[in-house]
C-alpha positions in Angstrom: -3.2 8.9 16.7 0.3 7.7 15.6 1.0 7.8 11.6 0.8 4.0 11.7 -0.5 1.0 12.9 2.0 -2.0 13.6 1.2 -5.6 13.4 3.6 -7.9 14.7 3.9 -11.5 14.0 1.7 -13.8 15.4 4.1 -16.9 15.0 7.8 -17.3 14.2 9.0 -14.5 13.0 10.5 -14.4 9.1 12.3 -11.7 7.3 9.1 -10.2 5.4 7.4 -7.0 5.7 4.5 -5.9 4.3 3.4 -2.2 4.0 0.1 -1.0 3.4 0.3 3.0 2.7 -2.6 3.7 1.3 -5.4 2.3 3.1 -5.7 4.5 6.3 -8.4 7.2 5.8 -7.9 9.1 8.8 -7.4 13.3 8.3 -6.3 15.8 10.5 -9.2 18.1 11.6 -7.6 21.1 10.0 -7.8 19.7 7.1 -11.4 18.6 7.2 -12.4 22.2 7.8 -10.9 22.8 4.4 -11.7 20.6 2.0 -14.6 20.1 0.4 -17.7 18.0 1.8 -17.8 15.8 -1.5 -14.8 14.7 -1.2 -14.5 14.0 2.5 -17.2 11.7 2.0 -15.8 9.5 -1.0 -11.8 10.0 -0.1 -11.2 8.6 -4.2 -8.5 6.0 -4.9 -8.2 5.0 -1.2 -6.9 1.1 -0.7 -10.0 0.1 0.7 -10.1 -2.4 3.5 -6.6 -3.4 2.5 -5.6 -3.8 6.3 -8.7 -6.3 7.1 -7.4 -8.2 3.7 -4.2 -9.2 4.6 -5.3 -9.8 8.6 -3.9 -12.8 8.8 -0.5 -12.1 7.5 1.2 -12.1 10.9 -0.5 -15.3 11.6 2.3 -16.3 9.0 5.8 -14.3 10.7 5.0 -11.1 8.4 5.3 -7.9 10.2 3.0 -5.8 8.3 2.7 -1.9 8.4 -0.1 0.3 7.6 -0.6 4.1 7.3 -3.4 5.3 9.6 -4.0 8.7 7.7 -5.0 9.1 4.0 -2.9 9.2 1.1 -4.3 12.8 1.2 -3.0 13.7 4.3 0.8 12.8 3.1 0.8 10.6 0.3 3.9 8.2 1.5 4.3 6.8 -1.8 5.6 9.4 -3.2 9.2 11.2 -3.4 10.2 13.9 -0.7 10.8 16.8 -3.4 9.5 20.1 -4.4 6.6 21.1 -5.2 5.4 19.3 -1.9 1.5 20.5 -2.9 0.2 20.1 -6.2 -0.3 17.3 -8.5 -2.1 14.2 -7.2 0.5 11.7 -8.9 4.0 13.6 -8.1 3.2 15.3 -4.9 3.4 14.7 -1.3 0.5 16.2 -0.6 -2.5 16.5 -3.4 -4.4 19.8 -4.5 -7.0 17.6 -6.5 -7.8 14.5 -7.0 -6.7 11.7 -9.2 -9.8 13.2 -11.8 -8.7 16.8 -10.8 -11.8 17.1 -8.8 -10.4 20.0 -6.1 -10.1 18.7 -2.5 -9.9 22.4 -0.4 -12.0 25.0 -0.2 -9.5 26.9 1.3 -5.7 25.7 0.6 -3.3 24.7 3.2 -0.6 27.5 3.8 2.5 26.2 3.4 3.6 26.3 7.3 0.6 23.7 7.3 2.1 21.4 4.5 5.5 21.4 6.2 4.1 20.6 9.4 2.5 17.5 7.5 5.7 16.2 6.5 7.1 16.7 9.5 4.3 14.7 11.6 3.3 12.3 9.3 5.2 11.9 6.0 9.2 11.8 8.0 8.1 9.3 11.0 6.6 6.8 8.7 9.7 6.6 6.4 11.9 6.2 9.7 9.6 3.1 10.7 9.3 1.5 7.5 13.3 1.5 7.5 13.9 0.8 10.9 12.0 -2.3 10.5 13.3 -3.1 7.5 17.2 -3.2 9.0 16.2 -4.9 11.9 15.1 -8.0 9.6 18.6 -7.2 7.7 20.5 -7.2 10.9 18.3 -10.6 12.4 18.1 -12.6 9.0 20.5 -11.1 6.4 17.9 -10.0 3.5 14.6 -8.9 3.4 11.3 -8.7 1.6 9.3 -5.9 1.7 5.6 -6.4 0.0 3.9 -3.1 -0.9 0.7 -3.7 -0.8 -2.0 -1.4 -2.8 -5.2 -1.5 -4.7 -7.0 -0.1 -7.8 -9.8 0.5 -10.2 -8.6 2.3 -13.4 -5.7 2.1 -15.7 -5.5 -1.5 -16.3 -8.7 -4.2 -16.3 -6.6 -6.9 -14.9 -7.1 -8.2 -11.4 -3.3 -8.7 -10.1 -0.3 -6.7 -11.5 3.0 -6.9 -9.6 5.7 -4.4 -10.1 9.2 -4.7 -9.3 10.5 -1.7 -12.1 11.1 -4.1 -14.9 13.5 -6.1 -12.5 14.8 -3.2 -10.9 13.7 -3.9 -7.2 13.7 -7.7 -6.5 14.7 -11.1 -8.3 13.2 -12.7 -11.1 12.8 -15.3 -8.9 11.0 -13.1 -6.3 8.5 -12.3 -9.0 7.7 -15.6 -10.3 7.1 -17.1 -6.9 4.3 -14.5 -6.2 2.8 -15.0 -9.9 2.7 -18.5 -9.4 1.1 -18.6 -6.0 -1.8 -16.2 -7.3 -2.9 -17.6 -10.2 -2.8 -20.8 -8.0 -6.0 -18.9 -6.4 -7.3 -18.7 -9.9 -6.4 -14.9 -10.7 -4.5 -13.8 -13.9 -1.6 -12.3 -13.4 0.5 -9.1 -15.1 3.7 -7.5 -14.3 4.8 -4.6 -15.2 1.8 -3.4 -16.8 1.1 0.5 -16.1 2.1 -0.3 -12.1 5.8 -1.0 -12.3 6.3 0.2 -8.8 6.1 3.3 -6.9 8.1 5.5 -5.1 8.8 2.7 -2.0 9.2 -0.2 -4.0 11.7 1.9 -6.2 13.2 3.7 -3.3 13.8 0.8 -0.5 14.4 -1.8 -3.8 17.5 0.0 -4.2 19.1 -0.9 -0.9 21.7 -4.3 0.0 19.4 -6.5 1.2 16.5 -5.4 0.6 13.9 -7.2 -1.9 11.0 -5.0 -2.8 7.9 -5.8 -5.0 4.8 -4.1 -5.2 1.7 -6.0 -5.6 -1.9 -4.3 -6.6 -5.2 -6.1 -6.9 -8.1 -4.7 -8.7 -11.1 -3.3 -6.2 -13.3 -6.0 -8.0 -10.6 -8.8 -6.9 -11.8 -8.4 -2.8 -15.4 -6.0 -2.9 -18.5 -6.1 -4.3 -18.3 -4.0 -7.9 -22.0 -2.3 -7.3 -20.4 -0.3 -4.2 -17.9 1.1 -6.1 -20.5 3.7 -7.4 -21.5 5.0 -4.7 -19.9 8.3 -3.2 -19.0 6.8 0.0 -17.1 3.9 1.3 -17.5 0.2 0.1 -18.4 -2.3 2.9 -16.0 -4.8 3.5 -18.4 -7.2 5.5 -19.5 -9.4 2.3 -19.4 -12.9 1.3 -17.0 -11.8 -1.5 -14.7 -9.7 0.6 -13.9 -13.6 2.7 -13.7 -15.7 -0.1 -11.2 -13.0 -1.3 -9.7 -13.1 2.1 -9.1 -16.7 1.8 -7.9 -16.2 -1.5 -5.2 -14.0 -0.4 -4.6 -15.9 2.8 -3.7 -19.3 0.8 -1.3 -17.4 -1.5 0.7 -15.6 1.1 1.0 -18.9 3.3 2.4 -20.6 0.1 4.7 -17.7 -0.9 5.8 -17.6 3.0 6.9 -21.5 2.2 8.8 -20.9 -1.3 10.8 -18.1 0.5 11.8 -20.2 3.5 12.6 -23.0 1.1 14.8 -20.8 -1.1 16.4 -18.8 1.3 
């Protein structure tokens, strides 16, 4: 299986991308020989479903980009420097859990955790960028949407993150506010997610406009799943009138960037 899964648009295209790199849940099988049972069965603080959220993004011009492994395969959001194995929220590849809940039974060496990198943390990173200067070198600029979910931290349903204006326009920002609390959701910025390492990293570059945007589980599936030690289903009324939702917002922000420019 390739590291990711690439959507291209559906209609004209526009200089957008949006990445989804946390929402595969796909692990090597050396790794599931090691880790624990537990936790191969809940895979915690996965971006659930994200990729049949925002389907009908390239229906609108967006290229959109997902990771087809788990965060705990490689973790993509997060820097390429030492220690490559150890804690869950600096690491590119996790010893524990978010709740330091252990994930192996018996660690990977570390021929194993370069080979990671080198398979599936490095070609992602050369896609993601390759795609982003081919919209530079077609249109000029482009936006790059990093697209995540949640359930702790922060009890709101939408924050957007841009580093405290760091990573895209002011302008940027209040388009995508606007357009979401059009759908009736309350929206924060900056609030505990002010961007991670890909907004922050690709933010930086000429051209290159990056916001990340993370809903809240509850925002898209059904709150009683989220208990369970397994998997929420995606297939419920909820997840398509949050679907819709999302669908209406993006076709709106797609207008108020072609408008501006």
């Amino acid at each position: 299986m390739d590291p990711w899964a690439l959507y291209p648009p559906r209609s004209p295209e526009i200089p957008v991308v949006a990445n989804l790199p946390h929402s595969g849940q796909a692990l090597p099988p050396e790794m599931i020989e090691q880790a624990h049972p537990e936790f191969l069965q809940a895979l915690p603080n996965t971006d659930w479903h994200l990729d049949q959220l925002y389907r009908s993004l390239p229906d609108l011009g967006i290229t959109m980009l997902q990771a087809n492994y788990s965060r705990y395969c490689v973790d993509l959001n997060r820097s390429l420097q030492p220690p490559y194995f150890g804690n869950f929220w600096r690491s590119v590849i996790a010893k524990e859990t978010a709740l330091g809940q252990p994930i192996y039974r018996v660690l990977p060496t570390e021929a194993a955790i370069q080979a990671r990198i080198e398979q599936f943390y490095k070609p992602y990173h050369e896609q993601l960028a390759a795609l982003l200067q081919a919209k530079i070198d077609q249109f000029g600029k482009v936006y790059l949407f990093d697209l995540h979910s949640f359930l702790g931290l922060i009890d709101d349903p939408i924050c957007l993150g841009n580093a405290d204006g760091k990573t895209c326009s002011d302008l940027l920002m209040s388009l995508v506010e606007h357009r979401f609390a059009e759908q009736g959701y309350s929206v924060v910025k900056n609030k505990v997610f002010t961007g991670g390492y890909i907004t922050r990293h690709y933010g930086q570059l000429p051209q290159v406009e990056a916001l990340q945007i993370e809903l809240r589980y509850t925002v898209y599936l059904d709150a009683d799943q989220l208990e369970q030690p397994h998997p929420p289903n995606w297939q419920t009324s909820g997840f398509a009138a949050a679907q819709q939702k999302i669908s209406n917002a993006f076709g709106a922000i797609v207008q108020d960037l072609q408008f501006h420019g």
